[in-house]
C-alpha positions as CSV (number, residue, x, y, z in Angstrom):
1,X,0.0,0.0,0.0
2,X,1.0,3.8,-0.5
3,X,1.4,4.1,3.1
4,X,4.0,1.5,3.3
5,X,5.8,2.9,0.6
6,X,6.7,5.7,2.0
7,X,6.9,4.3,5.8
8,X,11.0,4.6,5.4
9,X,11.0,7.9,4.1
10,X,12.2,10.8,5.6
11,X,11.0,13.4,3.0
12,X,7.9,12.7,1.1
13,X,7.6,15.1,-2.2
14,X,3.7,15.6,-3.8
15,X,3.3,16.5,-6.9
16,X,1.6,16.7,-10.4
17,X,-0.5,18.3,-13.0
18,X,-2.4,21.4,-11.2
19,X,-5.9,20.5,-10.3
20,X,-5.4,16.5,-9.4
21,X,-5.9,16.9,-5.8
22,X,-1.8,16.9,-4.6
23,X,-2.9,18.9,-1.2
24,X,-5.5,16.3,-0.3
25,X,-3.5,13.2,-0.7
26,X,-0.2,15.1,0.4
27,X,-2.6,15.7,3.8
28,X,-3.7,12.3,3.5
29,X,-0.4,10.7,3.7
30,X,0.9,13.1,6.8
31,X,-2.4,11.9,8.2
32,X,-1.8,8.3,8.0
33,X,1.8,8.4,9.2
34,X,1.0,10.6,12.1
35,X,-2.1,7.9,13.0
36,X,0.8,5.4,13.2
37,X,2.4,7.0,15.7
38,X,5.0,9.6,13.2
39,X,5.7,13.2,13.8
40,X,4.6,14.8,10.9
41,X,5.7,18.4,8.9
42,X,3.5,19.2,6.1
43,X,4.7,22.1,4.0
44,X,3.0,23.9,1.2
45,X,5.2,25.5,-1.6
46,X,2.7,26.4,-4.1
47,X,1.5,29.8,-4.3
48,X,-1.8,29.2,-4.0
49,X,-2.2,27.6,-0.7
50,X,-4.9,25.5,0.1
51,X,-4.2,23.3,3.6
52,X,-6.5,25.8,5.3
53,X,-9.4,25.7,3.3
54,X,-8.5,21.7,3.5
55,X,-8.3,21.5,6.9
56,X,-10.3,23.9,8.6
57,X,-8.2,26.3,10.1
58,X,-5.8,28.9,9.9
59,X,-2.5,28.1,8.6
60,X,0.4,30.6,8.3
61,X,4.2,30.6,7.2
62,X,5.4,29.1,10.7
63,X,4.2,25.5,12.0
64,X,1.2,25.3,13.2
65,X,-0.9,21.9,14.5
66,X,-3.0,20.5,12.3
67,X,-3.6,16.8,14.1
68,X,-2.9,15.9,17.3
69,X,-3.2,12.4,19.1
70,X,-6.6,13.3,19.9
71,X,-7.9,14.0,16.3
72,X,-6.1,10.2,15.2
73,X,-8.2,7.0,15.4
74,X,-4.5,5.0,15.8
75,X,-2.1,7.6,17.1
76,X,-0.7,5.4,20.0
77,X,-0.5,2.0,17.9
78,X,3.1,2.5,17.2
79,X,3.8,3.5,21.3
80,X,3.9,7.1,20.1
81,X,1.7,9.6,19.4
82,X,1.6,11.5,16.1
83,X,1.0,14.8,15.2
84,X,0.6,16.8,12.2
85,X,2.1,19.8,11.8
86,X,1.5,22.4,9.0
87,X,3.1,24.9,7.1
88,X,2.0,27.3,4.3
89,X,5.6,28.8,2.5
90,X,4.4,32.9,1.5
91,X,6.4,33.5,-1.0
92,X,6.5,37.5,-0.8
93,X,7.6,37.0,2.9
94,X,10.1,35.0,2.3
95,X,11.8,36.9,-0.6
96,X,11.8,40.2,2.3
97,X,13.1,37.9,4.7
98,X,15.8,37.1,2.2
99,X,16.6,40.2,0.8
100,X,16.4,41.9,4.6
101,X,19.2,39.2,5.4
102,X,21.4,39.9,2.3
103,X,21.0,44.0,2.6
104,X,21.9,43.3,6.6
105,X,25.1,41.3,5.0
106,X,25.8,44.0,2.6
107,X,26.0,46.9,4.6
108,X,28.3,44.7,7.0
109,X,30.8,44.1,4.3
110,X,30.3,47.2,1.6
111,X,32.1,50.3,2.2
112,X,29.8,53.2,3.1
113,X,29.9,54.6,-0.1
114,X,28.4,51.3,-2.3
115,X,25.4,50.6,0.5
116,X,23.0,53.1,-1.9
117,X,24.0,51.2,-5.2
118,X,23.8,47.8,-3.3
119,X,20.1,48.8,-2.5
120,X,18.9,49.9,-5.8
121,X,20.2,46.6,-6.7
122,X,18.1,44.9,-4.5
123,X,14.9,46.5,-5.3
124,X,15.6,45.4,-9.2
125,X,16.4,41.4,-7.4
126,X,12.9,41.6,-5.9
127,X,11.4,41.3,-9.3
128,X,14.4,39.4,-11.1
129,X,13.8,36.0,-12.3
130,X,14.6,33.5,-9.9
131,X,14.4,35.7,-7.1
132,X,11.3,34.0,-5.6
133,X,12.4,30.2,-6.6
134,X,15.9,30.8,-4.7
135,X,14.1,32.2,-1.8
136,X,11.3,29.4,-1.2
137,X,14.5,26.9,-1.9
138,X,15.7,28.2,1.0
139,X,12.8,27.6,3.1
140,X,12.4,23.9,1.6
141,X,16.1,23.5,2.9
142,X,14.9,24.6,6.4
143,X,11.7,22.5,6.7
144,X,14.2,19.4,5.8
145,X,17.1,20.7,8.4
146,X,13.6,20.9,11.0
147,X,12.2,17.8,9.7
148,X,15.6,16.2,10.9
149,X,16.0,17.8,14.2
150,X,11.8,17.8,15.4
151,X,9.9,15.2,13.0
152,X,10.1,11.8,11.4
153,X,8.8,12.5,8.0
154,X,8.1,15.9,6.1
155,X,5.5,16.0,3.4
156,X,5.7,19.3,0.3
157,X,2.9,19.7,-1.0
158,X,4.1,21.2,-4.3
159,X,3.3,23.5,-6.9
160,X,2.2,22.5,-10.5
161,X,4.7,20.2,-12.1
162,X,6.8,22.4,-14.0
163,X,7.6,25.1,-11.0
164,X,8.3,22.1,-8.8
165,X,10.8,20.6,-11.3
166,X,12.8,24.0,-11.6
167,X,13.0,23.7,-7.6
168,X,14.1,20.6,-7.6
169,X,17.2,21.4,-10.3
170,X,17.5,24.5,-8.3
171,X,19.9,23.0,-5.1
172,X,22.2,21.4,-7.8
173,X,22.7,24.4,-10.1
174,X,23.0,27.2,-7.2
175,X,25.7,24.8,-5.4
176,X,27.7,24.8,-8.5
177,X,27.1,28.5,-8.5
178,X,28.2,29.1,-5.2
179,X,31.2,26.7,-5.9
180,X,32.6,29.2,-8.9
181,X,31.9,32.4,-6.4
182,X,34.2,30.3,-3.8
183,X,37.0,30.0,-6.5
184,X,36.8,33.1,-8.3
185,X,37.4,34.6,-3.9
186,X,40.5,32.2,-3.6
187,X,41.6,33.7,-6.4
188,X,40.6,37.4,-5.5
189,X,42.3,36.4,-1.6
190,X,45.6,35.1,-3.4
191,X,45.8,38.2,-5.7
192,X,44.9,40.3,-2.3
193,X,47.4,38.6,-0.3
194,X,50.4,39.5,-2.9
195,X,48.9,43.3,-2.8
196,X,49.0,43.6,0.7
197,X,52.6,42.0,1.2
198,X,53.9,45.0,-1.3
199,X,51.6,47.4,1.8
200,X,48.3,47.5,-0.1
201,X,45.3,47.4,2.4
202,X,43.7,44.9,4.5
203,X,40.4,43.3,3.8
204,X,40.8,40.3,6.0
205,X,37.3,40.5,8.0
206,X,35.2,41.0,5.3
207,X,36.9,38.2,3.2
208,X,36.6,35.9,6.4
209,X,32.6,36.6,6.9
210,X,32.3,36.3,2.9
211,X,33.5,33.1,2.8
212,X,31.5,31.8,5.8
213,X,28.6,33.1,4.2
214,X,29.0,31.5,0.9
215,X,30.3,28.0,2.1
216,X,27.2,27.7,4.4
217,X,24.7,28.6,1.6
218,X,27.0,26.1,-0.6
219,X,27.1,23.5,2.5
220,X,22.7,23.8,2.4
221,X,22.2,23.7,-1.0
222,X,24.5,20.7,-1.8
223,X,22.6,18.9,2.0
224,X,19.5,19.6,0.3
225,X,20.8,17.7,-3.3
226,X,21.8,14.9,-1.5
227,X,18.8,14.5,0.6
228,X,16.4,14.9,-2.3
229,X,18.6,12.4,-4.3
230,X,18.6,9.8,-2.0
231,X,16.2,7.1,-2.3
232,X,16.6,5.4,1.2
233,X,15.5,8.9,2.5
234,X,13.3,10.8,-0.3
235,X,10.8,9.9,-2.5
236,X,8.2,11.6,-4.9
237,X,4.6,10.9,-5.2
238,X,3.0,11.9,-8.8
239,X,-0.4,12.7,-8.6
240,X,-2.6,12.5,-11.5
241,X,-6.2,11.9,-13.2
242,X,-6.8,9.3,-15.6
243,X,-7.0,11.8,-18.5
244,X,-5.1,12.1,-21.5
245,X,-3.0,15.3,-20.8
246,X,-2.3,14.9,-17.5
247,X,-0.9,11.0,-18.7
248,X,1.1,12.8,-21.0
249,X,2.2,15.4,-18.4
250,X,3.1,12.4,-15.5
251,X,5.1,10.7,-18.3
252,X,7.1,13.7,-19.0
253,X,7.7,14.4,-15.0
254,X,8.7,11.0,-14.2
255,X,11.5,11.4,-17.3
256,X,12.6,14.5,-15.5
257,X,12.1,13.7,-12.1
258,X,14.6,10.3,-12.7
259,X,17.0,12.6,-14.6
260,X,17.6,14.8,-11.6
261,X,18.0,11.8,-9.4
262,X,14.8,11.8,-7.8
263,X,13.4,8.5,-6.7
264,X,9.3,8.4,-7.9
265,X,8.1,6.2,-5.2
266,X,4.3,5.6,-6.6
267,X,1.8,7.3,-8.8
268,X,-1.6,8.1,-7.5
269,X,-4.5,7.9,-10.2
270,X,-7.1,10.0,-8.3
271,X,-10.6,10.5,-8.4
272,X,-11.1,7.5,-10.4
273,X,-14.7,7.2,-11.7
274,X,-17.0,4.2,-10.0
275,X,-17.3,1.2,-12.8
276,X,-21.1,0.6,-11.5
277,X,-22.7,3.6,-11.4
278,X,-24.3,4.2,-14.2
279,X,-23.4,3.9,-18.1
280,X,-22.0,7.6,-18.5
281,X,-19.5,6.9,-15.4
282,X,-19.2,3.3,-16.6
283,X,-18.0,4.3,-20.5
284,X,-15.8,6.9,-18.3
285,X,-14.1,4.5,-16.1
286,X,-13.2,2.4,-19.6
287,X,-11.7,5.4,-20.9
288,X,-9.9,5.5,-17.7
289,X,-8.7,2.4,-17.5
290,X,-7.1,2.1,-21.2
291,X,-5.2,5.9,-20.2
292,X,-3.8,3.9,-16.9
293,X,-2.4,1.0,-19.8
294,X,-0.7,3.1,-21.2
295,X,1.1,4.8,-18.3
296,X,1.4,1.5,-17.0
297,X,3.1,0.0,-20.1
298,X,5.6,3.2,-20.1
299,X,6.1,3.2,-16.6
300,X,6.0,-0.3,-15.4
301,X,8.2,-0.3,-12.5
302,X,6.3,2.2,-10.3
303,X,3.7,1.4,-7.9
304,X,0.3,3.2,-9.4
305,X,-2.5,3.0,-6.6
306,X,-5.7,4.0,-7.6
307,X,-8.1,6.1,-5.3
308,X,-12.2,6.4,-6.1
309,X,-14.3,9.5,-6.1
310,X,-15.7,10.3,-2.8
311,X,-19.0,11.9,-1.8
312,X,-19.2,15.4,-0.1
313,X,-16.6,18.0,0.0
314,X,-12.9,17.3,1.1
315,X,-12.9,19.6,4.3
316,X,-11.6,19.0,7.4
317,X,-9.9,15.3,9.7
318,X,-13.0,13.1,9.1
319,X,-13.1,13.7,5.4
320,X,-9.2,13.2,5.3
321,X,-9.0,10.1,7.8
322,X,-11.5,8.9,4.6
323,X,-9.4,9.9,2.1
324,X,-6.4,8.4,4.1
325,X,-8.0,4.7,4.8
326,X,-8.3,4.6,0.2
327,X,-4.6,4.4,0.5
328,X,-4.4,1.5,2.4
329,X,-5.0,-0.9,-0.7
330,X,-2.4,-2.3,-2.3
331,X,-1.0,-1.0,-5.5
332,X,-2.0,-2.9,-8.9
């Protein structure tokens, strides 16, 4: 079953097509690994948040509770008890946050006379592409550094497929970035060294809190690359519907997903239509069925797990602890 799958996993990645219901079977999973006893971290990064609406309640940019032993039918079968906690990444806030940090580091290290330029450049980075993908990287590498210290699993819920696969080449591209920055300031720290031995100034501080700064951000970024690309500790669930384009879409993101190293632990065909309830949801579920062939035939070696159409609206624990117990069956 799904659950099982994912039972060794430190870091649980959901993903997909926009509009296939990643948010309720990201919440679903967190759900039925905290009802088995796990301390679980369930963190938005798509812009448009929904694990409030989903769950009921307020949910901000730091952890909040979203399940507690009381809310879970099983939460002391393991000898623990579980807990989800949840987490909604604001985007806007955490690109001030950022930028705050860096001006704070510029006008530590820039002379007095480059902090006004420094800060017009700044204003421009706010808008610059990348600005916003680098910043909510960041916050995915601290939900995984907090998932380590204070939980047992952390499930993203993720943004539509293609701004989740830019993150996810993301820690790999700005830790070879960071690498060049660290050699081209050995080189600028040799060449300053020779200066200052003929009497030329001293920059030695500055250089010093430079380089910390660069080899921690290089230090997170490559952590984050390895813990995404290891399968004993990461995996990524597709979520899809058993349409045509969104087939074609989760046969493209599991090509991508493998090339970065990323371990697709199962595909979820979601919503699937009832076989018996009528000839219109009957002649749908056929359609259905020959769509799941094919992705089966192109992906054989991954786990798809189908979950039905529910009744009602998917709002709140007992509707989730519903959608949780369809995840129990085993994968065809």
């Amino acid at each position: 079953m799904l659950l099982d799958l994912i039972t060794s996993r430190r870091v649980v990645f959901v993903g997909g097509k926009g509009g296939g219901g990643k948010t309720s079977i990201a919440a679903a999973l967190a759900l039925g690994r905290a009802r088995a006893g796990a301390r679980v971290l369930l963190v938005s990064t798509d812009p448009a948040h929904s694990l409030g609406h989903l769950w009921d309640r307020p949910v901000g940019d730091e952890p909040v509770r979203l399940a507690d032993p009381g809310d879970l039918a099983s939460g002391a079968a393991s000898g623990a008890a579980g807990h989800v906690d949840g987490l909604e990444i604001d985007p806007e806030r955490t690109v001030e946050q950022h930028l705050s940090a860096v001006a704070g580091t510029m006008r530590r290290l820039l002379p007095e006379r480059m902090h006004a330029p420094a800060a017009r450049h700044l204003d421009l980075a706010r808008q610059a592409p990348g600005t916003h993908e680098s910043a909510v990287l960041e916050r995915i590498a601290e939900a995984v550094e907090l998932g380590e210290e204070a939980y047992d699993l952390v499930v993203f819920d993720t943004a539509p497929s293609g701004h989740t696969l830019r993150l996810l080449a993301l820690p790999e591209q700005l830790t070879t970035w960071t690498e060049t920055l660290l050699a081209n300031r050995d080189r600028s720290e040799r060449f300053g060294a020779a200066v200052r031995g003929l009497g030329g100034g001293e920059e030695t501080d500055r250089d010093a809190e430079l380089r910390r700064i660069l080899v921690r951000r290089r230090n997170r970024f490559s952590r984050l690359r390895e813990v995404v690309t290891d399968p004993a500790r990461t995996g990524f669930v597709v979520v899809l519907t058993a349409e045509l384009l969104p087939i074609a879409e989760t046969m493209e993101m599991y090509e991508k997903l493998t090339g970065l190293g990323v371990d697709v632990a199962a595909l979820v065909a979601n919503r699937r239509s009832p076989a018996d309830a009528g000839e219109l949801l009957a002649r749908r579920r056929g359609q259905e069925d020959e769509h799941l062939a094919r992705l089966r035939q192109q992906i054989p070696d991954v786990p798809l797990l189908d979950v039905p159409l529910l009744p009602g609206d998917l709002v709140g624990t007992k509707a989730l602890t519903a959608l949780t117990d369809q995840l129990a069956p085993s994968p065809s």
